[in-house]
N, C-alpha and C positions, 0 to 999 in steps of 0.2 A: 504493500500500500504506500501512496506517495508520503512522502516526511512532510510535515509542515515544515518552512525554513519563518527567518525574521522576517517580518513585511520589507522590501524591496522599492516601494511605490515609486521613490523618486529617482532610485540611480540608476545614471547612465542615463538618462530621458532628456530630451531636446529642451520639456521646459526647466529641466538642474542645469544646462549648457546655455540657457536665457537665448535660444534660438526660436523660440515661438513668440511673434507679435502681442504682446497681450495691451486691449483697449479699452480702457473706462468707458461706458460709452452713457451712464447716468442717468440719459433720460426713460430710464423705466420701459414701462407698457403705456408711454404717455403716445396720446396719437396725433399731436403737437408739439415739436421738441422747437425749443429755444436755434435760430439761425444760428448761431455762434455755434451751438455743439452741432451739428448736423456739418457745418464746415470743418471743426475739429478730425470728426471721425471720418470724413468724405478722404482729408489729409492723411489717417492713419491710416485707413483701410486700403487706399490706393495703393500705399507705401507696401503694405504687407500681402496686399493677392499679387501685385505685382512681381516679388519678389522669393513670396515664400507659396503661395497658394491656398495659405488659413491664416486663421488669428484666433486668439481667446475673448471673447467679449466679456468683463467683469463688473456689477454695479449695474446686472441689466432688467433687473424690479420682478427676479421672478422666485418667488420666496423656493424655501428648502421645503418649510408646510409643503406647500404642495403639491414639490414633487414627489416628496414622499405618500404623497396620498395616491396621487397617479400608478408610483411604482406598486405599493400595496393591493389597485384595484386590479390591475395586469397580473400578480400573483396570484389571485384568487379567482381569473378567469383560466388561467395555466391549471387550476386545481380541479376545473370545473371535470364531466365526465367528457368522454369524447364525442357520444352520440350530440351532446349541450354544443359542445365547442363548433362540431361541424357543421352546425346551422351559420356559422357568421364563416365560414371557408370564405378565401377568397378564389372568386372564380374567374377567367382571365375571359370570360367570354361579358360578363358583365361588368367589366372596369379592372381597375387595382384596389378597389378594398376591400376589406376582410382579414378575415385571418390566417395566419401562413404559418405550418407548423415546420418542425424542425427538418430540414435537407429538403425541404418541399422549393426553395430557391437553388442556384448554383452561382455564384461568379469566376468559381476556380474548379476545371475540370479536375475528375481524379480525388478531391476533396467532400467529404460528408459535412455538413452544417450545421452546426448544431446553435441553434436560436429557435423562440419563439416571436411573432410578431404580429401587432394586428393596425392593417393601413386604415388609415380615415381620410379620405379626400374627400367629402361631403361633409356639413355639421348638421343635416338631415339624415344620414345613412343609417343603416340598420344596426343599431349598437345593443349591448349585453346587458341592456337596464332593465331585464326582467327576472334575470339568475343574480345583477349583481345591482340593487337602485340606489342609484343617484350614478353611476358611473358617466351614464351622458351628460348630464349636466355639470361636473367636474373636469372631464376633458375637452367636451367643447371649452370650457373656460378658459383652460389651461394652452389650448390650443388657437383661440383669438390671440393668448398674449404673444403668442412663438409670432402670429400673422403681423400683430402691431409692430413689433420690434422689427420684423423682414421688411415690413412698406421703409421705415426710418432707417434702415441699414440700403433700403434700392434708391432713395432720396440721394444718399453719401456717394453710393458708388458713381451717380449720373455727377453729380458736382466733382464728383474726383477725375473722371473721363473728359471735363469742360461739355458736357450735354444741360440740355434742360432738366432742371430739378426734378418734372413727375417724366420724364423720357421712358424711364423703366416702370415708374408706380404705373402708367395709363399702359405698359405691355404685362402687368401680372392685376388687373383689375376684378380678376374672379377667382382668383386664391379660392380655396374650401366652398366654392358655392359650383361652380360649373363650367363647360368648359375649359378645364385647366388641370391640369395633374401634378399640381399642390400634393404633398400629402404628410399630414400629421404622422409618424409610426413609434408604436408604441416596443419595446425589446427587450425582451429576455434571455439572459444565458443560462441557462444552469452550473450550479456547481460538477466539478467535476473531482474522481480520486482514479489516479490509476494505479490498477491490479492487474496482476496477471489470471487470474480464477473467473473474473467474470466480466460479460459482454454485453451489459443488458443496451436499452433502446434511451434516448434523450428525450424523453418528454415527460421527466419529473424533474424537480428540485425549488427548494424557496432559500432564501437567506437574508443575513441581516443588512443591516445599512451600517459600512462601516462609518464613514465620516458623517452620516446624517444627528445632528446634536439637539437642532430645532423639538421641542416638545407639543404635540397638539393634539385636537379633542378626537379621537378616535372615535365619537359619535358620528362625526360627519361621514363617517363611510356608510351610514345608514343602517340597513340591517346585517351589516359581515359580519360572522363570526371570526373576528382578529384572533389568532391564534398568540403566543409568545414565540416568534420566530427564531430564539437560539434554539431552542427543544424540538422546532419542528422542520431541520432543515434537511433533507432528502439527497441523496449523491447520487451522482448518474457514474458508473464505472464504465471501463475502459482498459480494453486490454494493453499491456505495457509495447508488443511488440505493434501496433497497429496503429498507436498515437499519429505517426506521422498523416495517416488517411483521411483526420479526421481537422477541421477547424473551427473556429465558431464565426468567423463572414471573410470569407473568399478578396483577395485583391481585386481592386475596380476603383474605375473614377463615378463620383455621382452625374446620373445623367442630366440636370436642370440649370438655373442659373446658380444656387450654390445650396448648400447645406449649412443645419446650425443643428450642434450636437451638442448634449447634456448627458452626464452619467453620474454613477452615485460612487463609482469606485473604477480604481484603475483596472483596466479587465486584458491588458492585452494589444489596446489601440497603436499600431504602427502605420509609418507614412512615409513616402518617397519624393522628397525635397527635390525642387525641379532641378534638370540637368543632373541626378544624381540616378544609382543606382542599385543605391545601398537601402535596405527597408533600417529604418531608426523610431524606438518606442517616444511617445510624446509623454507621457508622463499624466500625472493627474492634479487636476485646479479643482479643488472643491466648489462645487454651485456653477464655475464659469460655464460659457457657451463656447464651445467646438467651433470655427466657421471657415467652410474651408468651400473652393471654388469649383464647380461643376462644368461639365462638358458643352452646353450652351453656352454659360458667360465665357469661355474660354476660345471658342466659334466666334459668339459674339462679338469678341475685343481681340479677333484675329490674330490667337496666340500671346497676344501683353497679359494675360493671368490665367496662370496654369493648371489644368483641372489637375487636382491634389489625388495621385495612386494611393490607397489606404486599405487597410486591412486589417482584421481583428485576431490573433491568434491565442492559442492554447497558449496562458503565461508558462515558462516552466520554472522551476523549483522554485515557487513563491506559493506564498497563504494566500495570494489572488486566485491561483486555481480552484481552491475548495470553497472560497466565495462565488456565488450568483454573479453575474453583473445586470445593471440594469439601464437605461438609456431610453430617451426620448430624441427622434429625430424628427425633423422640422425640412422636407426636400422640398425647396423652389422651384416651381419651373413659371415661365409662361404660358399665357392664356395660349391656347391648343393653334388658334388661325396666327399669327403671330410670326411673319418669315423669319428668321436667323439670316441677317445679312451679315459678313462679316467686316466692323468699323474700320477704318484707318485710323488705328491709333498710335499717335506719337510714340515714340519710346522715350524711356528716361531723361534721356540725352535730347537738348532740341536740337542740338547740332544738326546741318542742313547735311553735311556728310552720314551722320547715322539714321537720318530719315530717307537717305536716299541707298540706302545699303539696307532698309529695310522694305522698300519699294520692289527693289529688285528680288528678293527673297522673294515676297508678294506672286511676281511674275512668275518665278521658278517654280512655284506652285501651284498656278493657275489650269495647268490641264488635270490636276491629283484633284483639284479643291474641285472641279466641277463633276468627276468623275464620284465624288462621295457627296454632293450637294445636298442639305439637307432642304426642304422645302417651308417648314412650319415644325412650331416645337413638337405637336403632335405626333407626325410623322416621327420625327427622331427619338422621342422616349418610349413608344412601342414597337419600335425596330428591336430597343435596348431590353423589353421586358419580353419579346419574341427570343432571346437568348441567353436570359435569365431563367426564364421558365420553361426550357429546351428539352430538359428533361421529363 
């Protein structure tokens, strides 16, 4: 059976080498943010997708409550039965939401998956508020704020490009309602131990919250029966020689304008620093927001910010393995009709020689770029969920 070692969390991690952008960014879930900070973070954020293809957002008004209430209700729908669960499957033939059990996606052939996950791209969709109530009415909440904080983060990045301020708020203008492949997802890992004796399947486990400290009224989960989560927490095994078959989220770029990730603990998250080729752990920031650049904005801004390679793996010889992880993701896309033209954007440099050595690149690409043209965001995220869901 695996050894517990000491917690590990921060060494060797990009943010203990103070290589990860991290940005105050203050104004809350406000859906008015003061001019001055909107130009602040339009300056930090340019500086960092540009250069690095994430940042940490800190100071961004989205309490620990909760997400711990979040993380808790997704535990208790993981515990539900299966015949319960498969009512809310997600079915590829009626959109991308629902729920998506563990290897039920792929990003990395040859690899088994082990997560659970349940999409929301409606705040109307068919949600678990009859096995679990009040659940829709907490993550819709919880999921306006991820929407508010995205419009004043699309504000920054148009003022950082020199575009108009709503350029991109008027191309994502139906986020969570329609036409648009927004999607709220909610994620679970299991813990794992590995043995050599046994092989069971991944679709058990709960655990605690290691850095969650915030105390709150456990009423508000309505009718759950909240267990004591040290006493109740479940291990999925794993045979020692087979580890390597196995991951918990496959390498890939996100497919939309970007992503904004939350977690309760360090689980494994790795990431490939542009022009690099080396995978390096990010480390863990309690409460912050993950935000890192997807395949459209990267289209978008004709290669100036680089959709971020990321991957979640099996930690090894750390106390993170036998902990859960848990996470909320927040993927941007545009409204579905919406071309992807790709901008002329300046580089760093205004220099008239590096803009003219970036024109040329421009050209050298121009029979590749038309050969993979994308038409509308639409088209291009169910190309990407046609080989997601391949299997």
């Amino acid at each position: 059976m695996l050894k517990t070692a000491a917690p590990d969390n921060n060494k060797d991690t990009l943010l203990e080498k103070s290589m990860i952008p991290i940005i105050d960014v203050s104004f809350g879930t406000e859906e008015i943010p003061q001019k001055s900070v909107v130009n602040r973070i339009a300056t930090q954020i340019t500086k960092a997708f540009r250069e690095k293809g994430m940042a940490l957002l800190v100071n961004h008004g989205i309490t620990e409550e909760k997400l711990k209430i979040a993380y808790n209700y997704f535990d208790e729908f993981c515990k539900l039965p299966e015949d319960t669960k498969n009512i809310y499957l997600r079915k590829s033939e009626t959109g991308n939401g629902g729920y998506v059990k563990p290897n039920q996606e792929s990003f990395e052939k040859g690899k088994k998956e082990i997560r659970h996950a349940f999409n929301i791209c409606t705040l109307d969709a068919k949600l678990p508020d009859d096995p679990l109530p009040g659940f829709k009415k907490h993550i819709s909440e919880l999921a306006k704020d991820f929407k508010n904080i995205t419009s004043l983060l699309l504000q920054a990045l148009a003022i950082g490009l020199e575009l108009p301020a709503n350029f991109f708020v008027e191309k994502h203008s139906h986020m969570l309602d329609c036409d648009n492949e927004t999607t709220f997802r909610l994620l679970y890992y299991p813990p794992l131990v590995i043995d050599d004796d046994k092989n069971e399947n991944f679709t058990k486990g709960s655990s605690t919250y290691c850095h969650q400290k915030t105390k709150f009224d456990e009423s508000k989960l309505g009718s759950l029966d909240m267990k004591d989560k040290e006493n109740d927490q479940e291990e999925t095994h794993i045979k020692k020689e087979e580890v390597q078959n196995f991951t918990r989220c496959g390498a890939h770029c996100d497919y939309g304008t970007f992503t904004l990730l939350i977690q309760d603990v360090e689980g494994g998250l790795e990431v490939k620093l542009p022009n690099s080729e080396k995978w390096q752990r990010v480390g863990h920031l309690g409460g912050a927001i993950f935000a890192n650049v997807g395949e459209l904005l990267s289209i978008w801004t004709n290669g100036a910010y680089p959709a971020l390679n990321h991957r979640v793996v099996i930690p090894e010889n750390s106390i993170a393995t036998t902990k859960g992880r848990h996470a909320i993701a927040y993927f941007v896309h545009p409204d579905n009709l919406t071309p992807i033209v790709p901008m002329d954007v300046s580089p760093p440099s205004s220099s008239q020689e590096a803009i003219n050595e970036k024109k040329e690149k421009t050209r050298k690409k121009s029979f590749k770029a038309a050969k993979m043209k994308i038409y509308n965001a639409y088209q291009h995220v169910q190309r990407r969920f046609k080989e997601t869901y391949a299997s």
